[in-house]
MITOR-174781 format. One record per atom (N, C-alpha, C): residue in three letters; x, y, z. Coordinates in steps of 0.05 Angstrom, whole numbers, padded with zeros to 5 digits, always signed. Atoms other than C-alpha are relative to their C-alpha. Layout:
! residues N
ALAXYZ...
//
This chain:
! residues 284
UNK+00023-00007-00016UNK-01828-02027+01520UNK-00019+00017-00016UNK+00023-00021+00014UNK-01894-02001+01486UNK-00005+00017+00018UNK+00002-00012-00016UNK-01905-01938+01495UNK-00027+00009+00007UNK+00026-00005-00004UNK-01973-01910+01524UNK-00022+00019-00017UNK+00012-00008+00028UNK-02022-01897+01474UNK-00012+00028+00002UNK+00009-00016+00000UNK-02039-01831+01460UNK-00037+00017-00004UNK+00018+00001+00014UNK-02105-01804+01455UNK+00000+00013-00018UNK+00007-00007+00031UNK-02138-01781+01386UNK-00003+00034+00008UNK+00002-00023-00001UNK-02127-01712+01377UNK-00037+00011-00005UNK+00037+00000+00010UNK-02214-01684+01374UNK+00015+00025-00026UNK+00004-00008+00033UNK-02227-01660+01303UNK-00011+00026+00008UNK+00007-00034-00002UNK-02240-01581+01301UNK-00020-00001-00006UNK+00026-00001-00001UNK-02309-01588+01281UNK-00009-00001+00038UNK+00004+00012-00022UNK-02313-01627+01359UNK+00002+00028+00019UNK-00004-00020-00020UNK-02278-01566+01388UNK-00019+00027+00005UNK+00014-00016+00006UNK-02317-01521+01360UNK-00033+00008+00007UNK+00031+00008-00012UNK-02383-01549+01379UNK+00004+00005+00036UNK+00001-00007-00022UNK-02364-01544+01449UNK+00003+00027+00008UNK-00005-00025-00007UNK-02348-01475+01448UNK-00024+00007-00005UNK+00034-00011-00003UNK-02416-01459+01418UNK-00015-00006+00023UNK+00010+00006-00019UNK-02435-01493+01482UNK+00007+00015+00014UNK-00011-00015-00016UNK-02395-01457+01520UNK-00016+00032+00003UNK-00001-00025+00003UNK-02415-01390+01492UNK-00031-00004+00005UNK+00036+00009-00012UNK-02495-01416+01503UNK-00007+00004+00026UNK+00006+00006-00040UNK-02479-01424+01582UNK+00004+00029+00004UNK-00011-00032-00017UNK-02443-01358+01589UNK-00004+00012-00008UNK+00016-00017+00008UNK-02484-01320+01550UNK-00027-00004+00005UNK+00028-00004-00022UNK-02548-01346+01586UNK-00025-00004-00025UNK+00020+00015+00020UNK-02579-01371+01519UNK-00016-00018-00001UNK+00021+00018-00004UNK-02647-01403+01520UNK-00007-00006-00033UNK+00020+00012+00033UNK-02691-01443+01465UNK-00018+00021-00002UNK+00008-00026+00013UNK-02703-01395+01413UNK+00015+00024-00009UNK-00012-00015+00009UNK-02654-01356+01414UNK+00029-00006-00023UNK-00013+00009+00021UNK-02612-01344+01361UNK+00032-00003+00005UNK-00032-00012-00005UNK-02533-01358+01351UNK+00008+00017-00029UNK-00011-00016+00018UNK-02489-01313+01309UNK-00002-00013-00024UNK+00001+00004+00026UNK-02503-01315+01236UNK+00032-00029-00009UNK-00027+00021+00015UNK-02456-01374+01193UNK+00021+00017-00005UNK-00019-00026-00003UNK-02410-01317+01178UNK+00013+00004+00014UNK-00010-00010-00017UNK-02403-01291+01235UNK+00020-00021+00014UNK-00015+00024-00012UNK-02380-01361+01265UNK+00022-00005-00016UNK-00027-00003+00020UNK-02331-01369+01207UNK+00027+00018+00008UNK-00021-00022-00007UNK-02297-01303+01223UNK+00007-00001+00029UNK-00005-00001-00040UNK-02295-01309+01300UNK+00016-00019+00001UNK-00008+00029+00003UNK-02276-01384+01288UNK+00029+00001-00008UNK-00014+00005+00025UNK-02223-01372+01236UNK+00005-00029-00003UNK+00001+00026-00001UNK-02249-01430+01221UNK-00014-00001-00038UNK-00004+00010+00036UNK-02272-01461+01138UNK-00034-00007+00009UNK+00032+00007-00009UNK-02354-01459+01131UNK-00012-00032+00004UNK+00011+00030-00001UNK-02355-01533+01121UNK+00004-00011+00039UNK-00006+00002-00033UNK-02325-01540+01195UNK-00017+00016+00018UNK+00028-00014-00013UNK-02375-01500+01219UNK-00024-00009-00001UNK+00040+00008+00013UNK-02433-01529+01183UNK-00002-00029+00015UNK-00006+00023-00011UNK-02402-01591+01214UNK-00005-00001+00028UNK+00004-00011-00027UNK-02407-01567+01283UNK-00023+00003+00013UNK+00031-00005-00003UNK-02479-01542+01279UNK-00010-00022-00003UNK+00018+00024+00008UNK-02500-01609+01250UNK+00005-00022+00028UNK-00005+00016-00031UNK-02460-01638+01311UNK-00019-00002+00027UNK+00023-00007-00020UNK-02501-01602+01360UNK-00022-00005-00004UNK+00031+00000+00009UNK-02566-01609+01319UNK-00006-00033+00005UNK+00006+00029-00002UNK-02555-01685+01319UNK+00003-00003+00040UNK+00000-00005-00028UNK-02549-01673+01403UNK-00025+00016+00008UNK+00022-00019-00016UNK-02614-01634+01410UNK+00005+00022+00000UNK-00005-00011-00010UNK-02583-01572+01420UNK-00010+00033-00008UNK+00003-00023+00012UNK-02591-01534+01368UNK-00012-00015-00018UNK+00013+00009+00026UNK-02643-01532+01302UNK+00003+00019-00020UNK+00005-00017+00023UNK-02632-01498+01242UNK-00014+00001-00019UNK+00023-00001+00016UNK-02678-01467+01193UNK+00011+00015-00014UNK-00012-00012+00024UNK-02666-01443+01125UNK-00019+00018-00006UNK+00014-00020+00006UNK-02694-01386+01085UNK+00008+00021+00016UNK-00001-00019-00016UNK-02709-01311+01105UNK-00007-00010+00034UNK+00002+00006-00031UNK-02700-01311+01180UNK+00011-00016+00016UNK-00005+00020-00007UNK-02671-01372+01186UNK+00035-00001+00017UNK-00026-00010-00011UNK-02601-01386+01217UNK+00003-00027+00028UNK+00004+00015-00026UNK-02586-01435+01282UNK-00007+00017+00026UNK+00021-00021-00032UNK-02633-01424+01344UNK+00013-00019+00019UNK-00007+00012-00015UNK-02621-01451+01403UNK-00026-00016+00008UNK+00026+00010+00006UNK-02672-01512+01410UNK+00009-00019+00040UNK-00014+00006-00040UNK-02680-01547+01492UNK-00007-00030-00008UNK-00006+00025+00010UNK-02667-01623+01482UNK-00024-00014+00010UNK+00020+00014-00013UNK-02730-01665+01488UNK-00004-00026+00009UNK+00005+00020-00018UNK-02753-01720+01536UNK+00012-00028-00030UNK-00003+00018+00008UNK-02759-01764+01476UNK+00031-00007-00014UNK-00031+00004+00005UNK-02686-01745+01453UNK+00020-00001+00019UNK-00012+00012-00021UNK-02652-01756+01515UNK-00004-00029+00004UNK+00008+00025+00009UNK-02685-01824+01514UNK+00013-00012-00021UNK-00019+00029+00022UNK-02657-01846+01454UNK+00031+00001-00006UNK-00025-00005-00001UNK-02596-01814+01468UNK+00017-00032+00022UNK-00001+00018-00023UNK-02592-01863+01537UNK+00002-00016-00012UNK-00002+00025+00020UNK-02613-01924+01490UNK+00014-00002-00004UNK-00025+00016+00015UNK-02560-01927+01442UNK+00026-00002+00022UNK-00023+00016-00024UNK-02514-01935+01502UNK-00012-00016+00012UNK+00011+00021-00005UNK-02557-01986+01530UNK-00006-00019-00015UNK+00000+00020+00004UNK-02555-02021+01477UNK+00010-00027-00007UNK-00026+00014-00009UNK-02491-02045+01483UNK+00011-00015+00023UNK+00012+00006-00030UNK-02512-02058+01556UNK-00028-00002+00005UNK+00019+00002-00001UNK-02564-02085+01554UNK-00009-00001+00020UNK-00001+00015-00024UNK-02600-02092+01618UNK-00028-00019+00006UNK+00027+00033-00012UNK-02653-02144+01652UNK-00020+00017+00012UNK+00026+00001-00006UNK-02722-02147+01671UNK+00011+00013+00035UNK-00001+00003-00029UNK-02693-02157+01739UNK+00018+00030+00003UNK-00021-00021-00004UNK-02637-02094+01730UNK-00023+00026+00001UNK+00017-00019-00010UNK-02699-02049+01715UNK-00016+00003+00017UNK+00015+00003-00028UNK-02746-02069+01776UNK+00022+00009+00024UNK-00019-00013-00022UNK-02687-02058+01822UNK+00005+00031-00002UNK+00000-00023+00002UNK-02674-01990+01802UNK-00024+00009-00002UNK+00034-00016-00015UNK-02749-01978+01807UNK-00005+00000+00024UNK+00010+00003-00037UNK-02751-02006+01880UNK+00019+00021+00011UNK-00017-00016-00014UNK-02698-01956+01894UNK-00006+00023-00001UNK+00007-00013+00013UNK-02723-01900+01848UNK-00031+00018+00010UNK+00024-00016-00001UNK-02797-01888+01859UNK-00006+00008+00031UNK+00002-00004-00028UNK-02800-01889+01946UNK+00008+00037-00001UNK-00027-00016-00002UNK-02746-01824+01933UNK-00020+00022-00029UNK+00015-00019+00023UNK-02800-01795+01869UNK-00022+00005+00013UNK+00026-00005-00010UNK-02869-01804+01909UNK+00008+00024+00033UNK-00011-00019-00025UNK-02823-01763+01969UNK+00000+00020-00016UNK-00002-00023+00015UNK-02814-01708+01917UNK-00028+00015-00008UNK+00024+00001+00010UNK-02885-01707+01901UNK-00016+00017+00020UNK+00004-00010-00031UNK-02898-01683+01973UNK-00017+00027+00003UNK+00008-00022+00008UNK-02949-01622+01964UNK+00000+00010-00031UNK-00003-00003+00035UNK-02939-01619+01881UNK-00023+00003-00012UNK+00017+00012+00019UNK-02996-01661+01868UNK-00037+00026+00012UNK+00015-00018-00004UNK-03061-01607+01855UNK-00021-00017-00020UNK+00024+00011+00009UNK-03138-01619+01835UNK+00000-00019-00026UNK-00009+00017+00029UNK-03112-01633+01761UNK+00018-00018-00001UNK-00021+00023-00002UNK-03061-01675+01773UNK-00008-00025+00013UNK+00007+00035-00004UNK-03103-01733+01807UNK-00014+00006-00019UNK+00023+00005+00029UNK-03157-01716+01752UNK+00005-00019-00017UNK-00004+00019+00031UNK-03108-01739+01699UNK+00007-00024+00005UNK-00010+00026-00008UNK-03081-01794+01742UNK-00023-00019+00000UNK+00014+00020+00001UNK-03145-01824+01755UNK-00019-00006-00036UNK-00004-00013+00033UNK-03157-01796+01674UNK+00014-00033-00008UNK-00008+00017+00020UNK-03111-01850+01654UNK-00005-00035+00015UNK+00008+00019-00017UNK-03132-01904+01713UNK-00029-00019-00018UNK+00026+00013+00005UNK-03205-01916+01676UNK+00008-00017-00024UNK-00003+00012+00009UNK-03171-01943+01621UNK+00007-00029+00007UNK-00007+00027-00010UNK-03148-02011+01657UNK-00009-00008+00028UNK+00006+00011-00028UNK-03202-02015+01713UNK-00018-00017-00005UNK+00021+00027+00004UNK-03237-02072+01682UNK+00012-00023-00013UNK-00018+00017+00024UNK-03208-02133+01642UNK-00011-00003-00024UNK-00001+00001+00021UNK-03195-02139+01578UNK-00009-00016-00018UNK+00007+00014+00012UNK-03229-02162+01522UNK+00008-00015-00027UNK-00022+00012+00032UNK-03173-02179+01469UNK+00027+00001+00013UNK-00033-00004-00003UNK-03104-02190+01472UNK+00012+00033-00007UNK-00014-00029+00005UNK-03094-02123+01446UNK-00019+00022+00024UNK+00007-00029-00020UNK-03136-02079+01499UNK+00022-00005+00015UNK-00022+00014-00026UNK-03086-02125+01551UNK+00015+00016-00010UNK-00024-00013+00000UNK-03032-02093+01512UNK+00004+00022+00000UNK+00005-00029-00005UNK-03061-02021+01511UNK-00006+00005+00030UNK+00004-00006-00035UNK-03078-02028+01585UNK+00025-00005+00006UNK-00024+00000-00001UNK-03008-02052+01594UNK+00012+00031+00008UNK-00023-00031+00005UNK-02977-01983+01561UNK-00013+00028+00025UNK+00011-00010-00023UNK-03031-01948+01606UNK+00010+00001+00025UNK-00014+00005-00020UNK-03010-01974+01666UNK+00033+00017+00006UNK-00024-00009+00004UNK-02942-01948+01649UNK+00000+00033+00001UNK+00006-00026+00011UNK-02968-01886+01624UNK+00001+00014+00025UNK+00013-00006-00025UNK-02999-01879+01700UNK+00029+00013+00011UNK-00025-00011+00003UNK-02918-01870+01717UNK+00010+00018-00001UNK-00020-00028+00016UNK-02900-01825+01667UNK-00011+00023+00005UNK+00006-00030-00010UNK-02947-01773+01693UNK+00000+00006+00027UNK-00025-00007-00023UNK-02927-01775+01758UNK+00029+00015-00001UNK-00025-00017+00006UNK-02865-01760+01739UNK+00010+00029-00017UNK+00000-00030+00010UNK-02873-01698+01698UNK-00011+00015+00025UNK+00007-00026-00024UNK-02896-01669+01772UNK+00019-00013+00017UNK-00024+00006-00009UNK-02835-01691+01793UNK+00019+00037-00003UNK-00015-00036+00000UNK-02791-01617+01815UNK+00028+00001-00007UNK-00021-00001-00016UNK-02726-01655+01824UNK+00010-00011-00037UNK+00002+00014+00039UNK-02710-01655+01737UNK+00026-00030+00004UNK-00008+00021-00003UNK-02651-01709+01755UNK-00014-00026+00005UNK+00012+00030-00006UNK-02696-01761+01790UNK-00019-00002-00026UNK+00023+00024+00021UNK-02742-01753+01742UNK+00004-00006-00028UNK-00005+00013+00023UNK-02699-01763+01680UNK+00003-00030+00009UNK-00004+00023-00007UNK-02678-01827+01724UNK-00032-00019+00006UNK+00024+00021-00002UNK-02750-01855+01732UNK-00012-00002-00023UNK+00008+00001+00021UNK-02765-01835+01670UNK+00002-00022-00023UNK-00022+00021+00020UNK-02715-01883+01628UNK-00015-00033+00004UNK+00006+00023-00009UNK-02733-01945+01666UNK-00029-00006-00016UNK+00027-00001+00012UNK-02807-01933+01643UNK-00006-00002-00035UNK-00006+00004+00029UNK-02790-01924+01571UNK+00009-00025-00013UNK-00004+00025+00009UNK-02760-01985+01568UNK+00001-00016-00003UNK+00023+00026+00000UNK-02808-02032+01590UNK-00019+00006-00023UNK+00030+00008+00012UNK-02854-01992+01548UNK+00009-00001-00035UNK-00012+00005+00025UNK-02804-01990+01482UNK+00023-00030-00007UNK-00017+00019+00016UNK-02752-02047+01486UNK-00009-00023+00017UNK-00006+00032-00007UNK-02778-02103+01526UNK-00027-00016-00022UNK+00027+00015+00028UNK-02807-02163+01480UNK-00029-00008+00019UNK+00021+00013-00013UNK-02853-02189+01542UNK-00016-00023-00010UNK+00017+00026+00011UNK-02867-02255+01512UNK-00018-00011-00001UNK+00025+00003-00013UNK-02906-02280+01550UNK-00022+00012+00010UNK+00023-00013-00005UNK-02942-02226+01577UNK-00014+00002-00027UNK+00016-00007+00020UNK-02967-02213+01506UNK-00014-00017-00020UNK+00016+00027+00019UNK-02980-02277+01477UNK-00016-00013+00019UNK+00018+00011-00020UNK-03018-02296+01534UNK-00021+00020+00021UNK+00011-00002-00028UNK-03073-02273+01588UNK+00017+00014+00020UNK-00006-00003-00018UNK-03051-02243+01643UNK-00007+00019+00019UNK+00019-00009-00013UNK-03105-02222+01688UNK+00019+00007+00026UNK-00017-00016-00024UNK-03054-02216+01749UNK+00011+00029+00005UNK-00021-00044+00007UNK-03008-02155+01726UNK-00020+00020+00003UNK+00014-00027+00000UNK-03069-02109+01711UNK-00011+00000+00020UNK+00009-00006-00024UNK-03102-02136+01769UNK+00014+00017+00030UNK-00021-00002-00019UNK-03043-02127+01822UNK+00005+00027-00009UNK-00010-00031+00005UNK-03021-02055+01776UNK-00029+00018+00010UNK+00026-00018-00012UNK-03093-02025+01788UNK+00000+00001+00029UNK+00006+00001-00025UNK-03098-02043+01852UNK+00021+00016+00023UNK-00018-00009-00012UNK-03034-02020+01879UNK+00006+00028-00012UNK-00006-00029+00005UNK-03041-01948+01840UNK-00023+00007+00009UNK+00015-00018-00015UNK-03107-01940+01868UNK+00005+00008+00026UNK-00007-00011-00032UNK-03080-01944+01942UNK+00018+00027+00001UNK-00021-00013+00003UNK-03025-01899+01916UNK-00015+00019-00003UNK+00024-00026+00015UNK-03078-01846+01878UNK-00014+00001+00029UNK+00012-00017-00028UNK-03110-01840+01958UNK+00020+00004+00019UNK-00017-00005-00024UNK-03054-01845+01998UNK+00014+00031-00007UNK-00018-00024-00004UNK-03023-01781+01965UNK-00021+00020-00003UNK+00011-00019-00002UNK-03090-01747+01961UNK-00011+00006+00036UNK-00006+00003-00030UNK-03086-01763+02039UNK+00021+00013+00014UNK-00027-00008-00006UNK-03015-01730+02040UNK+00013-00020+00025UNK-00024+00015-00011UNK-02984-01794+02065UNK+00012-00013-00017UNK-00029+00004+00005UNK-02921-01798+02040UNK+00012-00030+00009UNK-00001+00026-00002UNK-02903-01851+02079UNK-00003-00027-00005UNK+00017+00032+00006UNK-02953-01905+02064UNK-00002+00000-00036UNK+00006-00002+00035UNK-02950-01879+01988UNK+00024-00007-00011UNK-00020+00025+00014UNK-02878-01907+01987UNK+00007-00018+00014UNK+00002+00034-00012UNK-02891-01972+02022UNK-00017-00013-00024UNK+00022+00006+00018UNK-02947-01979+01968UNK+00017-00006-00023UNK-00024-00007+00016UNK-02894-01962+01914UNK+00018-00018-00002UNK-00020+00015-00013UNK-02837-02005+01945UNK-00019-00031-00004UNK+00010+00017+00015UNK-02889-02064+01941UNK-00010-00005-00023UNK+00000+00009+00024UNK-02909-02056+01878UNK+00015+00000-00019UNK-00021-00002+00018UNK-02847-02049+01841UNK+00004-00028+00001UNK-00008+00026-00009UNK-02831-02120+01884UNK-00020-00017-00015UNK+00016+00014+00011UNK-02895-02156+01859UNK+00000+00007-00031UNK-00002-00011+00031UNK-02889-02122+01788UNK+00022-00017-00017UNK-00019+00007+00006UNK-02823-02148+01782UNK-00007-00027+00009UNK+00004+00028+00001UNK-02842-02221+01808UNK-00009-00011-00023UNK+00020+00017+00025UNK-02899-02230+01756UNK+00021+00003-00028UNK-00016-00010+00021UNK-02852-02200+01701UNK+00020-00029-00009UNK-00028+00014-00005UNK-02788-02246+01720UNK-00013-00031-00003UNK+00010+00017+00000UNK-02843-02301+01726UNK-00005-00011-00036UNK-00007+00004+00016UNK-02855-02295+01659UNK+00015+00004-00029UNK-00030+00006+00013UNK-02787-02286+01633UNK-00001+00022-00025UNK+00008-00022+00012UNK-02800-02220+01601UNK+00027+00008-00017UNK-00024-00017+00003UNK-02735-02204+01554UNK+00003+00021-00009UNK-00005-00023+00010UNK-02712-02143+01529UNK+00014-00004-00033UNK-00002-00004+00025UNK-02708-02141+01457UNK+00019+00013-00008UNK-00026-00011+00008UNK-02636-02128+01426UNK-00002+00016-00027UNK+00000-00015+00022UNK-02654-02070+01384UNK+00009+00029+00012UNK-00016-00030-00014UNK-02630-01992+01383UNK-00043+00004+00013UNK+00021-00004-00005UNK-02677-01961+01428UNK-00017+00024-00012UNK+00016-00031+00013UNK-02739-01911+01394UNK-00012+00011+00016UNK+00015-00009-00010UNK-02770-01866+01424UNK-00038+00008+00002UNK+00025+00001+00009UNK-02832-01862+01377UNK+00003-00024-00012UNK+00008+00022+00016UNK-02862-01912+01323UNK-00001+00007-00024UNK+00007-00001+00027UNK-02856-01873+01266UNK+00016-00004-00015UNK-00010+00010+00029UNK-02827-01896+01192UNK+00010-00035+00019UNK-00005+00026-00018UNK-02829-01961+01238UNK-00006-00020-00039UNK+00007+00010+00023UNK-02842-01989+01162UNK+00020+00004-00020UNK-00021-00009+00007UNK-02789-01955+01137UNK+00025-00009+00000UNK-00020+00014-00017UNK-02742-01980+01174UNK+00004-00028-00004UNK-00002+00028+00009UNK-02762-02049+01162UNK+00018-00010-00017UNK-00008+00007+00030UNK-02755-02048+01092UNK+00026+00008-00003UNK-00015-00005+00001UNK-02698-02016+01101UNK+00033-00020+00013UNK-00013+00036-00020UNK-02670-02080+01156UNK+00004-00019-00027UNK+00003+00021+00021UNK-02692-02129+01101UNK+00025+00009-00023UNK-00004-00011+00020UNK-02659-02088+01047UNK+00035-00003+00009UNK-00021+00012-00012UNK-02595-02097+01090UNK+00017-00018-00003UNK-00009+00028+00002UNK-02599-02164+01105UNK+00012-00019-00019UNK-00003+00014+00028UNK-02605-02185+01034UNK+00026+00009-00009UNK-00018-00002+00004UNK-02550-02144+01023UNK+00031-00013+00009UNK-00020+00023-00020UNK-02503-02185+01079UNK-00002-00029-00015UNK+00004+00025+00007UNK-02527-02248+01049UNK+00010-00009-00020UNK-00020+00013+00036UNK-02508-02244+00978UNK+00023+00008+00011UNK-00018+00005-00005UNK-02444-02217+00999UNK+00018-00024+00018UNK-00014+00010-00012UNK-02431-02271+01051UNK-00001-00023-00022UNK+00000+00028+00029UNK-02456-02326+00982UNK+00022+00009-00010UNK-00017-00007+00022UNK-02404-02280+00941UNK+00023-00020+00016UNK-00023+00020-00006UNK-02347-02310+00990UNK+00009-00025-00001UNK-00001+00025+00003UNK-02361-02360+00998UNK+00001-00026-00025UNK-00004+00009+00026UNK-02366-02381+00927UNK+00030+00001-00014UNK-00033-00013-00002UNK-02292-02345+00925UNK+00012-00021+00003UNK-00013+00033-00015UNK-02272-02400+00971UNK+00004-00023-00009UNK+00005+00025+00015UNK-02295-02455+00931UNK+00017-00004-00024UNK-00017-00005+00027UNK-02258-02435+00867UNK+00025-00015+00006UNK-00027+00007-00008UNK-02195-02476+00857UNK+00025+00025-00016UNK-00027-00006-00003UNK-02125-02447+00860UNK+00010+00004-00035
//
């Protein structure tokens, strides 16, 4: 009878890192502040500076913390940002990937439950910037590429809603969905083609939205919502929008980098898979 597999003992660096967590919560440490000198963590630790240095880099690769060298320098305590939570989410999504259709559903569920949070929030500046980012896609487009910058617009319209969002849970959860139409899906079709519908149908259904909540109805601002997630997601599904099986980024930069770096890869996979294959061939 096999017996039941144990788990992996965590590596002392692992433990370590959680305790700096620990000692972050219950000491009431914000971004900026500093933790105990490398030293100091050594001797508290009785722990080996590499296991330490290992620890910090743990957290630093988590957001948590940033370290800076030179006079002054030392690990601070840094507050994990929108765009690194995001790509934290990704690389587990991208193993799970999900559908056109998986993200519209969790929008039709999502935004009714964000425009209720919104409820009294929204102040003079806050439709300013909304209708601020509205003038960009209230006319059609005159290239395939405005379509695709009115597109991200549209999106954009979203994402600032949601920063006057109070409720920080929902609005990491509406947040994600949005990121990932506007970083991992390929949209095929929408982008190699026309598609006067989407911007028409997204304008139209954020202008009712942009008066109904300077109306303070709530109500009719997630019926508005609730249909346009539904029609959003028709035209989308209509045309067959996939999601692009890459890790997800948060920005675009060393996007060139990276390439050459893919390529530089590949070539490397290739001759090795010729080397075997050549192996193979050899007689006995």
């Amino acid at each position: 009878m096999k017996q039941a597999r144990q788990s992996a003992k965590p590596k002392r660096s692992d433990v370590i890192s959680e305790a700096i967590k620990e000692y972050i919560a219950q000491h009431h440490l914000k971004p900026g502040d500093r933790l105990p000198q490398e030293q100091e963590l050594i001797q508290a630790l009785d722990a080996s500076k590499g296991t330490v240095r290992e620890a910090l880099k743990g957290l630093e690769a988590q957001g948590l913390v940033q370290t800076r060298t030179g006079p002054g320098g030392g690990a601070f305590i840094s507050e994990v940002s929108d765009d690194r939570a995001m790509t934290l989410l990704g690389n587990y999504f991208f193993f799970h990937s999900p559908t056109i259709h998986d993200i519209y559903e969790a929008r039709k569920a999502l935004w009714p439950a964000l425009v209720k949070s919104l409820e009294g929030v929204l102040d003079t500046d806050a439709f300013d910037r909304l209708a601020s980012v509205m003038t960009f896609y209230d006319h059609p487009p005159v290239s395939l590429e405005e379509e695709r910058e009115q597109r991200f617009k549209e999106l954009e319209f979203h994402l600032v809603l949601i920063d006057y969002c109070p409720n920080p849970l929902l609005a990491l959860m509406c947040r994600f969905p949005v990121r990932l139409l506007m970083n991992m899906t390929v949209c095929q079709r929408i982008y190699e083609q026309p598609n006067p519908e989407l911007r028409r149908q997204g304008y139209d259904y954020q202008r009712q939205l942009l008066e109904a909540l300077r109306q303070g109805d709530i109500e009719r601002g997630c019926q508005i919502v609730s249909e346009h997630m539904q029609t959003a997601q028709t035209l989308m599904e209509a045309r067959e929008a996939m999601l692009e099986k890459t890790f997800f980024k948060a920005g675009t930069d060393s996007d060139i980098d990276s390439n050459r770096d893919y390529l530089a890869l590949t070539g490397y996979a290739q001759a090795k898979e010729l080397a075997e294959q050549s192996g193979k061939k050899q007689p006995n």
